[in-house]
N, C-alpha and C positions, 0 to 999 in steps of 0.2 A: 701806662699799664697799671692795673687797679692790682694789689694783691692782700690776701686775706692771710695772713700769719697760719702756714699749716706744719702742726707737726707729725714728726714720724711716731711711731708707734712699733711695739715689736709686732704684728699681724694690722697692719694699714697704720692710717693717717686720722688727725684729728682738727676740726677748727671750733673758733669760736662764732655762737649764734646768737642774736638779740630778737627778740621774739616782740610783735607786737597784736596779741591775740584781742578779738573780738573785734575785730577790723571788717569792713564792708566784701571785701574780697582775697581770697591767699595771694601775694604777691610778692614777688622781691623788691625791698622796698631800698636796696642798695647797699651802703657800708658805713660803718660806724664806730669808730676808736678799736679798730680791730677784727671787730665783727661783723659777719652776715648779718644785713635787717632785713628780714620776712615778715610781712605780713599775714595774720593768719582770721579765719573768720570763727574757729573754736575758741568758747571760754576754759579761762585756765583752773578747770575744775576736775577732778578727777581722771586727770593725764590725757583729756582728750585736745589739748592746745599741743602736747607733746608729742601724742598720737599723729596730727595732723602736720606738725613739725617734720618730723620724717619721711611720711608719706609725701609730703611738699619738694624736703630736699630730693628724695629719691627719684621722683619726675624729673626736676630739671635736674638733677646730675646725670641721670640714665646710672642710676646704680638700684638693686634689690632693695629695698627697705629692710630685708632681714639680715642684709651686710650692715647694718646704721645701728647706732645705740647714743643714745645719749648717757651719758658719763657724769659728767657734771650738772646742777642745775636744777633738777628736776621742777621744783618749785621755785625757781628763778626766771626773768625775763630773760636773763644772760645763761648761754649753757654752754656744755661743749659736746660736741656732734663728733664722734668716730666712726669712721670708714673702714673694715675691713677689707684686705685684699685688693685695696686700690693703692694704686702708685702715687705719690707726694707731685711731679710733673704734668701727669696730664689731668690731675685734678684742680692744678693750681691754672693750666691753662683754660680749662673750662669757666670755673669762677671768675677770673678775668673778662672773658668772653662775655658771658652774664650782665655782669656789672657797667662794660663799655656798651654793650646793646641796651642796657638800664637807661645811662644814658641819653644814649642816640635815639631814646625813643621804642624800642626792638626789646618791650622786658621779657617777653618769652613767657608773661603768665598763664599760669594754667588753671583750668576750672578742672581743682580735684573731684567731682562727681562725677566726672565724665572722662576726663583724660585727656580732653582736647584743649589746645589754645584759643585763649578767651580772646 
């Protein structure tokens, strides 16, 4: 079982992301001394890598993007992603899920323009 260090928070949950922007496609790119590695195809210029950060995680977790904030990082490859109003359980079961279908081959990616799996 893969798991990603998530903490509580008083209103949700928090982890940490490694961002590797200007990449050929968004993707989960797996895990890394703690961290989410995503793949993203925005540069990290005026918060549209961060932008797309979110809109990213929000797909594959199936949570709002206006529950998500980034916290830490802004201007870092390394940041921290908070989750409003999600439970520390079935979010840690998801990201496991993710990561073992990463994988197994089954990344689950998504082409953000369109909303469907690539």
């Amino acid at each position: 079982m893969f798991v990603i260090p998530i903490q509580e928070r008083k209103n949700g949950v928090s982890f940490c992301v490694h961002v590797l922007p200007r990449s050929a496609k968004c993707a989960l790119a797996g895990a890394q001394e703690g961290a989410l590695r995503i793949k993203l195809t925005a540069p990290p210029v005026d918060g549209k890598a961060n932008d797309e950060c979110l809109e990213f995680l929000a797909g594959i977790l199936g949570v709002k993007k206006g529950q998500m904030d980034i916290i830490s990082g802004h201007t870092s490859r390394r940041k921290i992603v908070q989750i409003m109003n999600v439970p520390r359980e079935p979010l840690e079961n998801r990201l496991s899920t993710l990561l073992q279908d990463k994988l197994s081959g089954k990344d689950g990616r998504k082409d953000t323009a369109s909303g469907r799996k690539a």
